[in-house]
C-alpha positions as YAML, in Angstrom:
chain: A
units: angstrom
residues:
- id: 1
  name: UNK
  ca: [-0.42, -2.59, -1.66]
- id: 2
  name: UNK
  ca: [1.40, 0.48, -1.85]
- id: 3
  name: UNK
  ca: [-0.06, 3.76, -2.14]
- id: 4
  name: UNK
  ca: [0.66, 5.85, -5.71]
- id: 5
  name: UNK
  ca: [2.58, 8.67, -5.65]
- id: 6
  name: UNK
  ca: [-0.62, 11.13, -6.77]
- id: 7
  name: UNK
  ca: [-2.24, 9.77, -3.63]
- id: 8
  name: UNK
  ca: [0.78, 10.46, -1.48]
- id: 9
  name: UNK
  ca: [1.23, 14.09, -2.87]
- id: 10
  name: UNK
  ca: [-2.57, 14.66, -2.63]
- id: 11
  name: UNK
  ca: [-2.80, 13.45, 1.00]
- id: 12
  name: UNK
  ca: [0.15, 15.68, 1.91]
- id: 13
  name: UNK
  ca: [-0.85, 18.94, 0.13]
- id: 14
  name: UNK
  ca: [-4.91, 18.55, 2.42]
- id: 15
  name: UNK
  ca: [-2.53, 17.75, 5.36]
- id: 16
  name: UNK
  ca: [-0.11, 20.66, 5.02]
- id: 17
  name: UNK
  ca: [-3.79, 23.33, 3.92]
- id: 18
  name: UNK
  ca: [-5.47, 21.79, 7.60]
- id: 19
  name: UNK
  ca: [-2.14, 22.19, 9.32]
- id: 20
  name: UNK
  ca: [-1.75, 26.03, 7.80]
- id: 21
  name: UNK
  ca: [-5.48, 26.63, 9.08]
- id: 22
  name: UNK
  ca: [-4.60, 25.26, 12.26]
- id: 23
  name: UNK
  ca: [-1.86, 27.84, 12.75]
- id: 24
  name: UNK
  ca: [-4.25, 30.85, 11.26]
- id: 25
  name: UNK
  ca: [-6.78, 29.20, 13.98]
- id: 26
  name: UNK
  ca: [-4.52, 29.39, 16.79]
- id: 27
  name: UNK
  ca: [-2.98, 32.98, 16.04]
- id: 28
  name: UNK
  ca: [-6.28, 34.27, 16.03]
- id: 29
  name: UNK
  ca: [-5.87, 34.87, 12.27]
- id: 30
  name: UNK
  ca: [-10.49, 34.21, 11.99]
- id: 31
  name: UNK
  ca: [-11.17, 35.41, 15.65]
- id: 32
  name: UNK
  ca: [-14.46, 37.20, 14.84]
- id: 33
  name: UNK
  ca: [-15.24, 39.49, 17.96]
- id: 34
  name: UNK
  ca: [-18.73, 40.02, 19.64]
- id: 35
  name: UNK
  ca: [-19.17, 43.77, 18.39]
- id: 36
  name: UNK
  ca: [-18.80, 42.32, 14.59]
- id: 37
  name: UNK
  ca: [-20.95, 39.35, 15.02]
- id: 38
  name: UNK
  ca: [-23.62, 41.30, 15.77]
- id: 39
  name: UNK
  ca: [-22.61, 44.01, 13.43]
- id: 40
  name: UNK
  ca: [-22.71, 41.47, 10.43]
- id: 41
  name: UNK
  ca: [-24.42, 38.46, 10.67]
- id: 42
  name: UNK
  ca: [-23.12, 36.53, 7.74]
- id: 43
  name: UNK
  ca: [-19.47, 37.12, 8.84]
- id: 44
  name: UNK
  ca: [-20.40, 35.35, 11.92]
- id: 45
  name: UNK
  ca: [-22.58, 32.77, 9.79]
- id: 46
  name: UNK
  ca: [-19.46, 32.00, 7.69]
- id: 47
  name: UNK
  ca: [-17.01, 31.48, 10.09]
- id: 48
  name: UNK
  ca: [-19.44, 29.11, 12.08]
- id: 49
  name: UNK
  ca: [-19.96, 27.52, 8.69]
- id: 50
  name: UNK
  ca: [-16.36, 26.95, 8.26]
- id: 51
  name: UNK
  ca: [-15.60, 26.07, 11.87]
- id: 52
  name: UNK
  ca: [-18.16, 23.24, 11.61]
- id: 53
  name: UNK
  ca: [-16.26, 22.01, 8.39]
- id: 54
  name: UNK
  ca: [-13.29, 21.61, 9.58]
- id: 55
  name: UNK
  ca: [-14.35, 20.20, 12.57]
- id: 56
  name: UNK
  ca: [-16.27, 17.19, 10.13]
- id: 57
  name: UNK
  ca: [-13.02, 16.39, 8.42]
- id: 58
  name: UNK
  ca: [-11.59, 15.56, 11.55]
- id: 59
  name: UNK
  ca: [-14.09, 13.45, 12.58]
- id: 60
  name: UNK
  ca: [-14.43, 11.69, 9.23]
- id: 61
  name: UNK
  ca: [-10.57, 11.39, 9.20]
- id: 62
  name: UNK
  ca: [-10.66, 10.12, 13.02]
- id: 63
  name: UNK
  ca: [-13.67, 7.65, 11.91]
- id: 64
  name: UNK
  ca: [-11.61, 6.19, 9.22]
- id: 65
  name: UNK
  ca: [-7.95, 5.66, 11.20]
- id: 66
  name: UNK
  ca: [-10.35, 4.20, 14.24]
- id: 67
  name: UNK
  ca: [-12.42, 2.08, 11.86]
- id: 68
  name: UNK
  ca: [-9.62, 0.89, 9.78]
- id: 69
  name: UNK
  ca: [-7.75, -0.06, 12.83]
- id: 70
  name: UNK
  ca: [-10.50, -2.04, 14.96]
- id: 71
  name: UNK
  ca: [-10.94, -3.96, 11.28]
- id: 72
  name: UNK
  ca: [-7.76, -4.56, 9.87]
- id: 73
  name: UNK
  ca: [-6.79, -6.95, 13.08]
- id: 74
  name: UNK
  ca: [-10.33, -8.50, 13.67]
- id: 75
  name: UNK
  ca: [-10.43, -11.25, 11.44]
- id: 76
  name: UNK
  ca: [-8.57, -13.00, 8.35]
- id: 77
  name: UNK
  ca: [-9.74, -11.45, 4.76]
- id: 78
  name: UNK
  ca: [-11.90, -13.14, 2.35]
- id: 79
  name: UNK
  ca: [-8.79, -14.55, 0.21]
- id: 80
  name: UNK
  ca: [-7.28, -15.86, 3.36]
- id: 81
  name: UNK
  ca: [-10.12, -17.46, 4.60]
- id: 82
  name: UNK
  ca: [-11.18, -18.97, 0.91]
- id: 83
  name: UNK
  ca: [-7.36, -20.32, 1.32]
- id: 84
  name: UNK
  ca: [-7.31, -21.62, 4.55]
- id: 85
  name: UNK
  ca: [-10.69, -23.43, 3.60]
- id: 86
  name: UNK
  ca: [-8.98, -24.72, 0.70]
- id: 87
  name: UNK
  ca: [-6.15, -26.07, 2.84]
- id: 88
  name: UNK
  ca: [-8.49, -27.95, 5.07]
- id: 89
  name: UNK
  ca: [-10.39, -29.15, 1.64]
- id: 90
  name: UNK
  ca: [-6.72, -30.68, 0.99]
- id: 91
  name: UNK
  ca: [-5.98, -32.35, 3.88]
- id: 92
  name: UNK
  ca: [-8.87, -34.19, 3.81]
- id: 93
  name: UNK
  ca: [-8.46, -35.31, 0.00]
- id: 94
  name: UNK
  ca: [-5.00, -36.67, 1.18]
- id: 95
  name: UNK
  ca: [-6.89, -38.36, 4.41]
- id: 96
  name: UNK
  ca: [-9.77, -40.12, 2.43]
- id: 97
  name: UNK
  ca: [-6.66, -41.12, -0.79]
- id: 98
  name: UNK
  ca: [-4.66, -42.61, 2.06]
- id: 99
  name: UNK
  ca: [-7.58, -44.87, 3.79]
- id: 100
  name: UNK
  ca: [-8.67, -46.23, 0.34]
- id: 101
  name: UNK
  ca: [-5.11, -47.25, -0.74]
- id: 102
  name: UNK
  ca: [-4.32, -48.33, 2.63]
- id: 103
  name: UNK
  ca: [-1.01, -46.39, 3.36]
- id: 104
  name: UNK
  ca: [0.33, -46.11, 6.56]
- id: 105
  name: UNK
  ca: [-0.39, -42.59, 8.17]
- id: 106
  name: UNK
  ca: [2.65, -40.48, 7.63]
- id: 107
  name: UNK
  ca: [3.31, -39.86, 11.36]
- id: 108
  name: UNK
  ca: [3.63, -43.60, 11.93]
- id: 109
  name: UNK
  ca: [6.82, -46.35, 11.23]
- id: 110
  name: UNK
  ca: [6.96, -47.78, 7.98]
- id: 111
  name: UNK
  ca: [6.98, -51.23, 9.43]
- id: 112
  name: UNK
  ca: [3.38, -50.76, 10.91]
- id: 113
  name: UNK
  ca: [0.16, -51.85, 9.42]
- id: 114
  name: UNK
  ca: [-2.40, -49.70, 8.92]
- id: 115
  name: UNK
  ca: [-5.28, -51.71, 11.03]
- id: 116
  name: UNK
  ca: [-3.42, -52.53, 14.20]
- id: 117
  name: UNK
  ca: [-5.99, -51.10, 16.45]
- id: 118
  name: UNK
  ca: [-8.34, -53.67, 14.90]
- id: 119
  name: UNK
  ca: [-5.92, -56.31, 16.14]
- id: 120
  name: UNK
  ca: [-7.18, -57.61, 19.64]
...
């Protein structure tokens, strides 16, 4: 299933806003100095605040890439397994039609009878 093209736009705009905050991060664009933490308290309160925010995205978006990859490869989906059940369901249909009409098996000659290992 593809992903729609609002999806794709709105996952790229939050990706390129993190990825401008990571540059304002790195060139010390929210360094908040000693002198003006103590100075004024809610400065320093906000930018822990907003530290602590970004640093939850991550981890949620970290938690969902780690999760969705240690899940996606464990085991077959519901529909797959409700088929595969079905298939088995099948095969023994055709097993229990072909020892009350008495056909050969269809992995042996034509020729052969179907009771041969009742034969002594």
């Amino acid at each position: 299933m593809r992903p729609s093209r609002v999806v794709l736009l709105l996952w790229s705009v939050l990706i390129a806003i993190l990825l401008v905050l990571e540059i304002a991060e790195i060139t010390h664009l929210f360094t908040v100095s000693i002198q003006s933490a103590v100075e004024d308290p809610l400065a320093f309160v906000f930018a822990l605040v907003f530290t602590t925010i970004l640093a939850l995205i991550g981890a949620i978006f970290i938690g969902i890439y780690f999760a969705q990859r240690i899940l996606s490869s464990a085991a077959f989906t519901p529909f797959e397994e409700e088929m595969l059940k079905m298939r088995g369901d099948i095969s023994d249909m055709k097993e229990s039609l072909r020892k009350i009409s008495g056909a050969p098996p269809p992995n042996s000659p034509a020729g052969d009878s179907p009771h041969e290992e009742d034969r002594p």
